[in-house]
C-alpha positions as CSV (number, residue, x, y, z in Angstrom):
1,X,-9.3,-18.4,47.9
2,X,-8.7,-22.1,46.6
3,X,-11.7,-24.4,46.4
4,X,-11.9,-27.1,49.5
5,X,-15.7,-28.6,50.7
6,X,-16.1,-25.9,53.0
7,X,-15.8,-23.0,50.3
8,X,-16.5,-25.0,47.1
9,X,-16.6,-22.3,43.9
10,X,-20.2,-20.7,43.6
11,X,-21.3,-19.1,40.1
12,X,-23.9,-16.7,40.5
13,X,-25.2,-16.4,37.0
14,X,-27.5,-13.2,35.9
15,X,-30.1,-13.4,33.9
16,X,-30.9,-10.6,31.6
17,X,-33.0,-8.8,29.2
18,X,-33.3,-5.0,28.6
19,X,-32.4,-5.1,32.7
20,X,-30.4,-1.8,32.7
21,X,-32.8,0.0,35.2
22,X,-31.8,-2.5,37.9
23,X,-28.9,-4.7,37.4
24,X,-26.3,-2.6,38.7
25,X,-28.0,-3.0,41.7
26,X,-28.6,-7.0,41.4
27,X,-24.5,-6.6,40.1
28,X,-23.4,-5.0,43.2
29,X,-25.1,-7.4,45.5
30,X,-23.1,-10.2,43.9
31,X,-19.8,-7.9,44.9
32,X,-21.1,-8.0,48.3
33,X,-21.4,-11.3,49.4
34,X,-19.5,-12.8,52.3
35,X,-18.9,-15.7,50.7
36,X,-15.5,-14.9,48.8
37,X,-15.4,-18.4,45.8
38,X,-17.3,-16.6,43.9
39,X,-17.6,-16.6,39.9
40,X,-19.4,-14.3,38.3
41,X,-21.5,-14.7,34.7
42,X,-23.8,-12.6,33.1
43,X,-26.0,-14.2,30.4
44,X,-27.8,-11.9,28.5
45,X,-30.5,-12.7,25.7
46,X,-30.3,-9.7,23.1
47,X,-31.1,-7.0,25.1
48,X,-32.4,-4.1,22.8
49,X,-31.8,-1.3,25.6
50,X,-28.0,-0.5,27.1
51,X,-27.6,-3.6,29.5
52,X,-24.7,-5.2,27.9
53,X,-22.8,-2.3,28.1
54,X,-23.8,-1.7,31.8
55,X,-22.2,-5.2,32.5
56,X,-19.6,-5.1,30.6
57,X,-18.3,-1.7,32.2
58,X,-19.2,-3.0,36.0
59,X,-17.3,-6.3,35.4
60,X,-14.3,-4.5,34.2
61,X,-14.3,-2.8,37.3
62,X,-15.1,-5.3,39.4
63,X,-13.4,-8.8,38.0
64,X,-11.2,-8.8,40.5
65,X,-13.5,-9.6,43.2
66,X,-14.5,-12.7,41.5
67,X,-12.0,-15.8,40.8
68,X,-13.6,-15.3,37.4
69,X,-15.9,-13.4,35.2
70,X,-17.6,-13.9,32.2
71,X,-20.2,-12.1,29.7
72,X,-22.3,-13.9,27.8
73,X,-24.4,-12.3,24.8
74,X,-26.5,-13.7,21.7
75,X,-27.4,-12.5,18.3
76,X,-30.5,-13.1,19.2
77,X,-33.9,-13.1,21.6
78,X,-34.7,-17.1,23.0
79,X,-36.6,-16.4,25.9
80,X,-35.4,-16.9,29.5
81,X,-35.2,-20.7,29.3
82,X,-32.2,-21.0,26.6
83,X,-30.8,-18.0,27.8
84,X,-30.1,-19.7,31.7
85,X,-29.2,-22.9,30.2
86,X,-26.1,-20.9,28.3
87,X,-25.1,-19.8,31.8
88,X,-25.2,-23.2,32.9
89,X,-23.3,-24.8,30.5
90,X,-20.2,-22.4,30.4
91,X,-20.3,-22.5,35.1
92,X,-17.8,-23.8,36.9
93,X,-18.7,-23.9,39.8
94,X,-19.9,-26.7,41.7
95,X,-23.4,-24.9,42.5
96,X,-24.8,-22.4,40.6
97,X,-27.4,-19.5,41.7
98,X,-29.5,-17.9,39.1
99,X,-30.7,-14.4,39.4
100,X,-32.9,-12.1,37.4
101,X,-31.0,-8.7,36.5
102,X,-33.7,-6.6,38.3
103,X,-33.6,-9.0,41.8
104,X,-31.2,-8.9,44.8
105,X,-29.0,-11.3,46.4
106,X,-29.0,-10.1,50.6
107,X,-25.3,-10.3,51.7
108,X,-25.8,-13.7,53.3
109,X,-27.1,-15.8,50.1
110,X,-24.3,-17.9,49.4
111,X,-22.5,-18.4,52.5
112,X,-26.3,-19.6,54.4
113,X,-26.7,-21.5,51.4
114,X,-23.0,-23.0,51.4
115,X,-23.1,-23.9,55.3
116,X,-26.6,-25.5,54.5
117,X,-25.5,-27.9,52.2
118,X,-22.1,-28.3,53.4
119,X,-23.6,-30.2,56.5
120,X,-25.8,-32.3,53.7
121,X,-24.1,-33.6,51.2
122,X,-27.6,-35.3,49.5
123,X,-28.5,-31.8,49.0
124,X,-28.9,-31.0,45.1
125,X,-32.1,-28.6,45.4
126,X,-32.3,-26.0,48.3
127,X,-35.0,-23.1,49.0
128,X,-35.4,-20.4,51.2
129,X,-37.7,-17.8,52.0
130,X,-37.6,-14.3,50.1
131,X,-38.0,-10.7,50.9
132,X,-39.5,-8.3,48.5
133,X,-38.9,-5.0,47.4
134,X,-40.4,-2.5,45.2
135,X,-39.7,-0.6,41.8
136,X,-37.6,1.9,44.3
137,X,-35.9,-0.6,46.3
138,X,-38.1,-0.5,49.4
139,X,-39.1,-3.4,51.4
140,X,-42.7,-4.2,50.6
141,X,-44.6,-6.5,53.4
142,X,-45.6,-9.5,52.0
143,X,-47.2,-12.6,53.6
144,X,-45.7,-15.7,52.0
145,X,-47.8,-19.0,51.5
146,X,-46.4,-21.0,54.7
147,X,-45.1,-24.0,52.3
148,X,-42.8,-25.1,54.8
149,X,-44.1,-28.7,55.2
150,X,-43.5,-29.7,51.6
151,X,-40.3,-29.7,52.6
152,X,-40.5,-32.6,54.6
153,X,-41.9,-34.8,52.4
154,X,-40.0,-37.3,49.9
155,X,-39.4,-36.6,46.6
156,X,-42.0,-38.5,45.3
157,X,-44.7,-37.0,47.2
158,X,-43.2,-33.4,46.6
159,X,-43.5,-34.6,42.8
160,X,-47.2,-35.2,43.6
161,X,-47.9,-32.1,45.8
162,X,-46.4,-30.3,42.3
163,X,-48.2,-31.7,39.7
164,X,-51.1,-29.6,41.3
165,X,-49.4,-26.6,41.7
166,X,-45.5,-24.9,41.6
167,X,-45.2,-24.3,45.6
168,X,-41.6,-22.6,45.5
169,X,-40.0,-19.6,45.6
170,X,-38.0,-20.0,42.1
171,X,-35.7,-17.0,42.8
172,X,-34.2,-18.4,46.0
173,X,-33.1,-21.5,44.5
174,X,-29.7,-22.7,44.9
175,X,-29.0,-25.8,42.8
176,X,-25.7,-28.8,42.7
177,X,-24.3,-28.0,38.7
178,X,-23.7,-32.2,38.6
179,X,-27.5,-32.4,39.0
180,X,-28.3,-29.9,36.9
181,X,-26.0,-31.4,33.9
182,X,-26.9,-34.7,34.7
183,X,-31.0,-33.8,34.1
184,X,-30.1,-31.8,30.7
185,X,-30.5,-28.7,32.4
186,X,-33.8,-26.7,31.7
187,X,-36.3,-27.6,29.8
188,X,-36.4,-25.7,26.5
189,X,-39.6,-27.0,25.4
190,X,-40.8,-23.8,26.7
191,X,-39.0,-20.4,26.4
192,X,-40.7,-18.6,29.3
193,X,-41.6,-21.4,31.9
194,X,-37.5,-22.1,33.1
195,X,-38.6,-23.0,36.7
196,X,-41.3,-25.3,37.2
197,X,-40.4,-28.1,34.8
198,X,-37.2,-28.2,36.4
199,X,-38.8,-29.1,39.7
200,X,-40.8,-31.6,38.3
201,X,-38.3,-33.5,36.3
202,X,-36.2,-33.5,39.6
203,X,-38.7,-34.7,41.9
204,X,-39.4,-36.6,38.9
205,X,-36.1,-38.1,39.0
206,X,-36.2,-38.8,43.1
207,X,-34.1,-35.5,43.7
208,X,-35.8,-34.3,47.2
209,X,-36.1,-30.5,47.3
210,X,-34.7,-29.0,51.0
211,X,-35.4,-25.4,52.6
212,X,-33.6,-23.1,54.5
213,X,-35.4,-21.0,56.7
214,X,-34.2,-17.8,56.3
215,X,-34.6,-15.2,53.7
216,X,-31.4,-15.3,51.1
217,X,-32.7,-13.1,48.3
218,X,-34.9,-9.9,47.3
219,X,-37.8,-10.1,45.1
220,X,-38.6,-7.5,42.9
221,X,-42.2,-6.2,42.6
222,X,-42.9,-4.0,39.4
223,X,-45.0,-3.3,36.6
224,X,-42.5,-4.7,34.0
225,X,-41.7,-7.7,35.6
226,X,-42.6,-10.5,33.1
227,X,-44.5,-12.8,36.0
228,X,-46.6,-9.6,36.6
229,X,-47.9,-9.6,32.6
230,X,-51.7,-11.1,32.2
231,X,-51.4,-14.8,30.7
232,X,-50.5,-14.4,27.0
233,X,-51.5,-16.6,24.6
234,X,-47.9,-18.0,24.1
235,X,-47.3,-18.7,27.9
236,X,-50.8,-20.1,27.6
237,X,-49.3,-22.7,24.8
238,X,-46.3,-23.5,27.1
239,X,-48.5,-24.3,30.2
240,X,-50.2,-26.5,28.0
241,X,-46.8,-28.0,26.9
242,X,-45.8,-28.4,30.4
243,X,-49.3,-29.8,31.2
244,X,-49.2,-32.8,28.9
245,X,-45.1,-33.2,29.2
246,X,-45.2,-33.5,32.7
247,X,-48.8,-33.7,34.4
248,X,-50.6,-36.0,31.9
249,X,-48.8,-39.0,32.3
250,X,-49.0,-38.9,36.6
251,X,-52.9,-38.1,36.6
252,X,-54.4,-40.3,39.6
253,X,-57.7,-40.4,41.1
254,X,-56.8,-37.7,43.6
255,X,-55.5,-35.2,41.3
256,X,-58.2,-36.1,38.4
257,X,-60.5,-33.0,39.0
258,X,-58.2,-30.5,39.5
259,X,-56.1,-31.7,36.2
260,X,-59.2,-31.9,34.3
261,X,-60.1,-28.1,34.9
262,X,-56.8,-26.6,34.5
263,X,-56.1,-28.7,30.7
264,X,-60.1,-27.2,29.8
265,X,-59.2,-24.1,31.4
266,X,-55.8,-24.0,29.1
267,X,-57.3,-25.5,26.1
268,X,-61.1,-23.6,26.2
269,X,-60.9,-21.1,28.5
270,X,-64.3,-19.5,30.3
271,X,-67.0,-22.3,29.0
272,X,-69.9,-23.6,31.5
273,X,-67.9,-27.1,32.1
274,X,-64.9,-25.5,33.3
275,X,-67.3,-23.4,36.0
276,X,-68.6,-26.2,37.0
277,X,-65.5,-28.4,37.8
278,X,-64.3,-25.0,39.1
279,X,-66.7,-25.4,42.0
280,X,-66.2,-28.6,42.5
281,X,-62.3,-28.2,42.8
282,X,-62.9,-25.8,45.1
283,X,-64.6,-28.1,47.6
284,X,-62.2,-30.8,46.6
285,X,-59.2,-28.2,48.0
286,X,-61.6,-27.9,51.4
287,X,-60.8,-31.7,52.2
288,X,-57.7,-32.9,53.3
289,X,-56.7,-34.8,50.7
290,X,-56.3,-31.2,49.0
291,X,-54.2,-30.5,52.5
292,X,-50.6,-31.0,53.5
293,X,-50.2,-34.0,55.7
């Protein structure tokens, strides 16, 4: 299908690491779409189990579903943050979709997501809601935090509402390459924390974040999952990054306390100050100014 502005080329780019229990799976709901301008890349960061050769076998397969296929591989283990920034970089397509090699894109992804933005063109950042699934595939009822509102907001004010805490459902995002390019792509200041910087250096940067209010992808649930792993030490250091990168420099009276707590909670952890200004955030939260409005 040639590219017009109603069926613009699409990359779906997978993410992967030691993935090969699931990406065939997350692989064959790419084949699947109804949305036909698609291009296909895998990007995958050293894998040390059989992934690579998974991909490489399915693609062969498979590439002629896709207007065009590629397989990306390094010499060596970067963390998640490099590793979707090479995806990004070698896209041609004019919006790009990011999805972990253990998740699922629902047969509707990018066609919703196309005939979203096609009828706004200021779009660069669009969400939607998310299913979830378990280590077997299974649906798994979850109730989502009602985040709708933020939505509505201007970017400046979703930059606020983030600073205090990463509202959005990463794996649904659907994202305008130009943009992308144009803010550097992710932040690699930290190897392991892809998502959340990016939303902040776009609201940041007066880039307004839309939602569609349907689910487009689903969410896997499972033990391995690297979200699901207790805080480390190292993820600890690149909140702490993120912290004084990003939230330092926009601390206001409103946000003071709660900013306060998380940099002693990231810097000290369990000391008597930090439960202190934990009780006090948590009244703070009980006012409105802690609300939507």
């Amino acid at each position: 299908m040639p590219e017009n502005i109603e069926h613009p080329i699409v990359s779906i780019i997978v993410i992967t690491y030691n993935s090969s229990k699931y990406v065939l799976e997350t692989l064959e709901s790419a084949k699947a779409q109804a949305y036909q301008n698609i291009e296909l890349i895998v990007s995958d960061d050293c894998s040390t189990d059989n992934t690579v050769e998974i991909c490489r076998n399915w693609i062969k397969k498979n590439e002629n579903r896709f207007i065009k296929t590629e397989l990306i591989t390094n010499k060596q283990n970067t963390g998640i943050t490099p590793n979707c920034n090479r995806g990004l970089f070698v896209a041609s397509g004019q919006w790009v979709k990011f999805i972990a090699g253990d998740d699922v894109l629902l047969e509707n992804c990018i066609s919703s997501n196309i005939q979203f933005v096609t009828n706004n063109t200021s779009i660069s950042f669009l969400f939607s809601k998310m299913k979830y699934i378990d280590e077997t595939s299974k649906l798994v009822v979850k109730v989502e935090d009602d985040n709708s509102e933020l939505y509505e907001f201007s970017a400046k004010k979703q930059f606020k509402k983030l600073i205090i805490r990463n509202w959005l459902n990463a794996p649904s995002a659907f994202l305008k390459k130009e943009t992308l390019i144009g803010l550097k792509g992710f932040d690699e200041s930290t190897k392991f924390i892809e998502d959340y910087p990016l939303w902040l250096k776009a609201t940041k940067n007066n880039f307004k974040l839309f939602f569609l209010s349907a689910p487009t992808v689903s969410y896997r649930l499972h033990s391995e999952a690297f979200s699901q792993i207790a805080l480390s030490e190292k993820i600890k250091k690149e909140l702490l990054i993120v912290f004084l990168k990003y939230k330092f420099p926009n601390i206001s009276i409103s946000n003071f306390i709660y900013l306060l707590y998380e940099y002693l909670t990231l810097i000290e952890g369990k000391i008597k100050l930090t439960k202190h200004l934990k009780k006090i955030s948590r009244l703070l939260r009980l006012r409105k100014a802690y609300r939507f409005k």
